[in-house]
N, C-alpha and C positions, 0 to 999 in steps of 0.2 A: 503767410510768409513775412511780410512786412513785419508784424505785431512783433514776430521771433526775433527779426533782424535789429528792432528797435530796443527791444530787450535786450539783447547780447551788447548792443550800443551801450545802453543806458549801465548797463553791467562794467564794460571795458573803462567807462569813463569813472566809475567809483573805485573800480583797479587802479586806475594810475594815481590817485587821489591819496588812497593808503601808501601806495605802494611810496611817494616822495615821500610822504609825513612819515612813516616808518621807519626811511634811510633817515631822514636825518636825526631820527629817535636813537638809533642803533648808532647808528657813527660816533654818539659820545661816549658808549660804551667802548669802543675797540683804539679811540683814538686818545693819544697821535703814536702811541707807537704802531700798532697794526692797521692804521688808516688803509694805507695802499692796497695791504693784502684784504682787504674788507670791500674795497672798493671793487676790486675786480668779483672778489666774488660774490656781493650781490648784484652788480650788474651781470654779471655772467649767470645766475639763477634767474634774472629780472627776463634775458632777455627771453631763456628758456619759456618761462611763464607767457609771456610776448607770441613765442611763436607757438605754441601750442595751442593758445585761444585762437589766433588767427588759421591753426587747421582744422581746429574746431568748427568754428564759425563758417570755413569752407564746404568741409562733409554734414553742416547737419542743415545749411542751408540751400544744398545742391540735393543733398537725398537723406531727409530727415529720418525715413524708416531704415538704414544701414544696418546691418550686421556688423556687430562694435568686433572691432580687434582689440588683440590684449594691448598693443600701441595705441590704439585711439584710448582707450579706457585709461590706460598711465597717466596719457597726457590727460583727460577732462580729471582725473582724483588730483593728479598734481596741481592742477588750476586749483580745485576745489581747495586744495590742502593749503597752499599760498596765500590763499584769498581770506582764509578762515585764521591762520596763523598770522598774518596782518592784520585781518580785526581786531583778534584777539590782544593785540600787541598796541593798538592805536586808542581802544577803549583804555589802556592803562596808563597810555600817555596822553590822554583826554582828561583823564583825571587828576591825574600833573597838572598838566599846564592849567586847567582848571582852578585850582589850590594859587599856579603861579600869578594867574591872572586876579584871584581876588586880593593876594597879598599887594600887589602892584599899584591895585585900586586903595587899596586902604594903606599903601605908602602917600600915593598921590595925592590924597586928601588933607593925612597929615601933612604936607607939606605947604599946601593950599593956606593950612590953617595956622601955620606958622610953630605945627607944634614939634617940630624937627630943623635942626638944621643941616643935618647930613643929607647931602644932594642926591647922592647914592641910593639911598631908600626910598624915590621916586620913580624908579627903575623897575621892571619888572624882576623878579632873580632867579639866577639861571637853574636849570632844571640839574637836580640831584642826580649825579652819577651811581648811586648805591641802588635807586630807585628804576634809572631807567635799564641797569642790569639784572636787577629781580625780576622785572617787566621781561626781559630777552629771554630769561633762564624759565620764565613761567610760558611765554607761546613757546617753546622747547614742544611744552607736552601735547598741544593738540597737533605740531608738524609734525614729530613721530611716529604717534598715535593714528595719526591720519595716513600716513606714510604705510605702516604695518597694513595701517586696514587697506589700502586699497592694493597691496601686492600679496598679502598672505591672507588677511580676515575675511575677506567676501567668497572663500574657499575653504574655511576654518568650521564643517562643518560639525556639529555636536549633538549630543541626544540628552533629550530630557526626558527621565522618566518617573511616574505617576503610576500610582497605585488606589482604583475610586470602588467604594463598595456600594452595594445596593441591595435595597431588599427584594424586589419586584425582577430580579434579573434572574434568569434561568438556570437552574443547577448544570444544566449541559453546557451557559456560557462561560462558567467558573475556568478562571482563568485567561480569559479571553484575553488576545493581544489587538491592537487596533496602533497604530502607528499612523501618524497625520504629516503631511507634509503641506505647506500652503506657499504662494505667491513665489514663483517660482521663474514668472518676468524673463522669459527667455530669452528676446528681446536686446538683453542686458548682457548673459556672458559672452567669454572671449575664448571658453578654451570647452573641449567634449572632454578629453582627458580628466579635468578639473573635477568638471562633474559626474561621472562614471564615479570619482573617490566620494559621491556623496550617494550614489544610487547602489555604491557596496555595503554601504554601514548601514541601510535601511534592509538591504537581504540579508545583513546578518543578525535584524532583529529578528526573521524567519515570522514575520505577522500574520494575524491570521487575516486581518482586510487591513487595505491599507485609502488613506482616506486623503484625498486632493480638496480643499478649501480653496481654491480660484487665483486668479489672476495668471493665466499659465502664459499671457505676451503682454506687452508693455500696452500695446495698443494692433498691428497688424496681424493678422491669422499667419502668415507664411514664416514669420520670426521664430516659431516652436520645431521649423520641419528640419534646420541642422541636427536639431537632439531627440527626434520622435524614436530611432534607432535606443537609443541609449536611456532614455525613462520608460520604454515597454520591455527592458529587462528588470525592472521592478517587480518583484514576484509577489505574491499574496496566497494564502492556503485557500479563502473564500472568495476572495474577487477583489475588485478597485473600483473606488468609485470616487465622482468628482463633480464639483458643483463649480459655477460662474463666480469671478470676482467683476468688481465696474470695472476696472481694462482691460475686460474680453468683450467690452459690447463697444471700445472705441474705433473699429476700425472702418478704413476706407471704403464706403461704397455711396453711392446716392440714396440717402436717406428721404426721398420725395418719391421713391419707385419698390416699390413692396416686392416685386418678382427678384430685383437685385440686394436686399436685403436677404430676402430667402434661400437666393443663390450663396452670397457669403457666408452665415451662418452653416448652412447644407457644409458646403463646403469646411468649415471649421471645426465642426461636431467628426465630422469623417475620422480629423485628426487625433481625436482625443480614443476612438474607435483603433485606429491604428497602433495606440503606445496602451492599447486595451485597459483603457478608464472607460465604465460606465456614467456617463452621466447623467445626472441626474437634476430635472428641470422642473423643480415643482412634482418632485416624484417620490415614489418609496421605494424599496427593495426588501422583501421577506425574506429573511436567512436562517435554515433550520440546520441544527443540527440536534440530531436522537430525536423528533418529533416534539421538540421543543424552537420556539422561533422569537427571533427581537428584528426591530425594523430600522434599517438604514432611511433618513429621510435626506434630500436634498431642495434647497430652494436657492432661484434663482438671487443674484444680488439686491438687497437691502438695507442701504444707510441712511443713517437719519439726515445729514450734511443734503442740501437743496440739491448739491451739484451732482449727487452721485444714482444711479440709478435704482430705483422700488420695484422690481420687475420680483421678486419676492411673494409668493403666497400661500401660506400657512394650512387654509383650510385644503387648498388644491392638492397639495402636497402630501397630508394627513389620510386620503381618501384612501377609506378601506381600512382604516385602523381603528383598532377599540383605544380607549385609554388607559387600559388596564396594561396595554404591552409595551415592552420597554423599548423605548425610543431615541435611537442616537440621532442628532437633526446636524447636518452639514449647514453653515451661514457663512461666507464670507466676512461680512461686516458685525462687530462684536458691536455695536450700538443695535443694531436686530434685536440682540437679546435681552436687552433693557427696554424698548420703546415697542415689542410685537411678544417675542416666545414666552416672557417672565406674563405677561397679562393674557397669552391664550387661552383658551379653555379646557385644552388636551395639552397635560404635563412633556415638555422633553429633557427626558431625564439627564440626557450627555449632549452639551450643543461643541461645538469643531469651530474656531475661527480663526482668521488671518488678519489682514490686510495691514493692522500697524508699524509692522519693521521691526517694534523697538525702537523707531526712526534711526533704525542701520546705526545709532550711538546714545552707549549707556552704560550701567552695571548691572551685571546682577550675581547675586552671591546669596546660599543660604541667608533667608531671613531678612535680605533687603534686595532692594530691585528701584534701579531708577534710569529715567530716558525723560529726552523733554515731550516723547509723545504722553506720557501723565498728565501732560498742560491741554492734551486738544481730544483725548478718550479716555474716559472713566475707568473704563475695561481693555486693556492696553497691552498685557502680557502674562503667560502664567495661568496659574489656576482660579476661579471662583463660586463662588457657592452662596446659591439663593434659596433658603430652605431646605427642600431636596433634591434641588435641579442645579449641573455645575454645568461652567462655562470653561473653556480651555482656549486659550489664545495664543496662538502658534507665532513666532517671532518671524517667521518665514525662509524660506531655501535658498531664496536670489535676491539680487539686491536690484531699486532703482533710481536716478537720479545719480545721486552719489556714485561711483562705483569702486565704493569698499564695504566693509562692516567695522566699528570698533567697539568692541565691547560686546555689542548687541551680534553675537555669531548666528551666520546659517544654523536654521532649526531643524530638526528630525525630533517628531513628538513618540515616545512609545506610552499608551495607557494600556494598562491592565485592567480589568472589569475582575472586581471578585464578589459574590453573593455574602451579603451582609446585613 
């Protein structure tokens, strides 16, 4: 508790920090004719921001695990949005004053050295108005941007759909639908409504399995029980099935007493039984159809990152299966697939991941695709392909942290499997 309190400190005091250096970046833009009206309305945004942090900082310091309102959520994206549209705005008058400060120097000098006599050019010079209105007109776009995302984007859900052929796949799966939904951070929304408009666009792919890649709470098992009603009308021809992301294994219990461990999980698993996900913990599932069958695999979380949990086990998992039969493997974390399933011994042919976001902002557009998660996962979004074995990386269903999306929309994955 402290650690968070000193954090959100340590946060508030870089806020105010931009937030003067900012006004008085901006005030040369609006002044002197709209000075006034300028004034009132960044202080009157400023104070907004003000008090929002401080309800913030009230509800997550009194009961961190909270069920977010669409009002709490407003107000921490508007923080967020504030906070990011001042950076964004103070790095450009960083580099101003920057510029003004070496010229200043290198008047000073001349002056020193007698190779000027204009007293003026010892001065620092004042900061270009053309300059610091480019600068206002460019953070424009991430307070919009961030604006959109946290009242319409983090609800903007979309589909992406893939077409993967294979030789080794059964003439009875030809045509197979399979539909992925991952990170779904329950945790996080504000609205059932909201979401029901994402859990229709998935019944209207009409899948024949439909495949949960992890992370279904931020961190507490009871955060999923406002929507268990509303994601077990998820329909599937063949079943659902669901594997652990590393913020299903954060939650409270005394990690020094193994019966209370067991109790919490017990407890947990129940939930994912009720909105009728099988899941799947180091396990398989044989799915026939016409006397022809491919194998669902599931393994627990696996990332390469120190921090996150290797509870993942490949051979465990595989037990009972030849190599010859075609194998969809659920992985939460898409480094798995670079550092365990590309060097196992038994081929999987279709691996399902999540956990990246997109980091909730980015583009993507035929033919190019960018987020700053590319700086911290190799394998990050989208489709890949290792030989004969591809990787699919689900942008994810719910958002967290942040609470919007830009760019980077809630994902709904549909693949098709066709014999090739």
């Amino acid at each position: 508790m402290k650690s968070r309190i000193g954090f959100l400190i340590f946060l508030f005091v870089i806020f105010i920090a931009l937030d003067i250096y900012s006004y008085f970046g901006m005030k040369l833009v609006f002044a002197p004719k709209f000075t006034k009206l300028f004034n009132v309305f960044y202080i009157a945004t400023s104070l907004l921001t003000y008090f929002s942090m401080f309800r913030i900082m009230q509800v997550y310091t009194s009961n961190p695990s909270i069920v977010k309102s669409e009002t709490l959520n407003l107000m921490l994206g508007f923080v967020f949005t504030m906070f990011v549209t001042k950076l964004f705005f103070s790095v450009f008058l960083i580099l101003q004053d920057g510029g003004r400060l070496l010229a200043g120097g290198y008047n000073y000098i001349k002056s020193l050295i007698g190779a000027t006599t204009d007293a003026s050019e010892t001065f620092i010079p004042e900061r270009r108005k053309f300059l610091t209105t480019a600068g206002t007109v460019l953070a424009g776009i991430p307070f919009f941007s961030m604006l959109y995302g946290i009242t319409k984007g983090k609800y903007q859900y979309t589909v992406q759909k893939t077409v993967l052929s294979f030789k080794n796949l059964p003439k009875a799966f030809d045509g197979f639908k399979i539909v992925q939904i991952s990170d779904i951070h329950s945790g996080s929304f504000d609205s059932i409504e909201k979401v029901r408009t994402g859990i229709d666009k998935i019944n209207e792919l009409e899948a024949d399995i439909v495949c949960f890649t992890g992370d279904l709470v931020n961190a507490e098992k009871e955060e999923i029980d406002p929507y268990i009603t509303t994601f077990s009308e998820i329909k599937a021809k063949y079943g659902k099935f669901a594997t652990l992301g590393n913020h299903d294994y954060y939650g409270s219990y005394d990690r020094n007493d193994v019966s209370a461990e067991r109790k919490y999980f017990e407890d947990f698993f129940e939930k994912f039984k009720k909105m009728g996900l099988d899941l799947l913990n180091n396990e398989n599932r044989k799915l026939t159809i016409d006397d022809e069958s491919i194998h669902i695999v599931g393994v627990e979380n696996w990332g390469a990152g120190h921090w996150f949990p290797k509870k993942g086990d490949l051979t465990q998992a595989t037990n009972g299966i030849s190599d010859d039969n075609f194998k969809l493997l659920m992985s939460h974390d898409p480094t798995h697939w670079d550092e365990k399933v590309l060097n196992f011994p038994m081929k999987m042919d279709l691996t399902l991941s999540g956990h990246t976001h997109g980091f909730q902002f980015g583009f993507q557009m035929p033919g190019f695709k960018w987020s700053p998660a590319k700086y911290r996962y190799p394998k990050w979004l989208g489709l890949y392909q290792e030989k004969d074995q591809y990787l699919y990386v689900n942008r994810g269903f719910g958002f967290l942290g942040f609470p919007g999306r830009v760019g980077m929309w809630p994902e709904i994955t549909l693949i098709e499997l066709r014999v090739g």
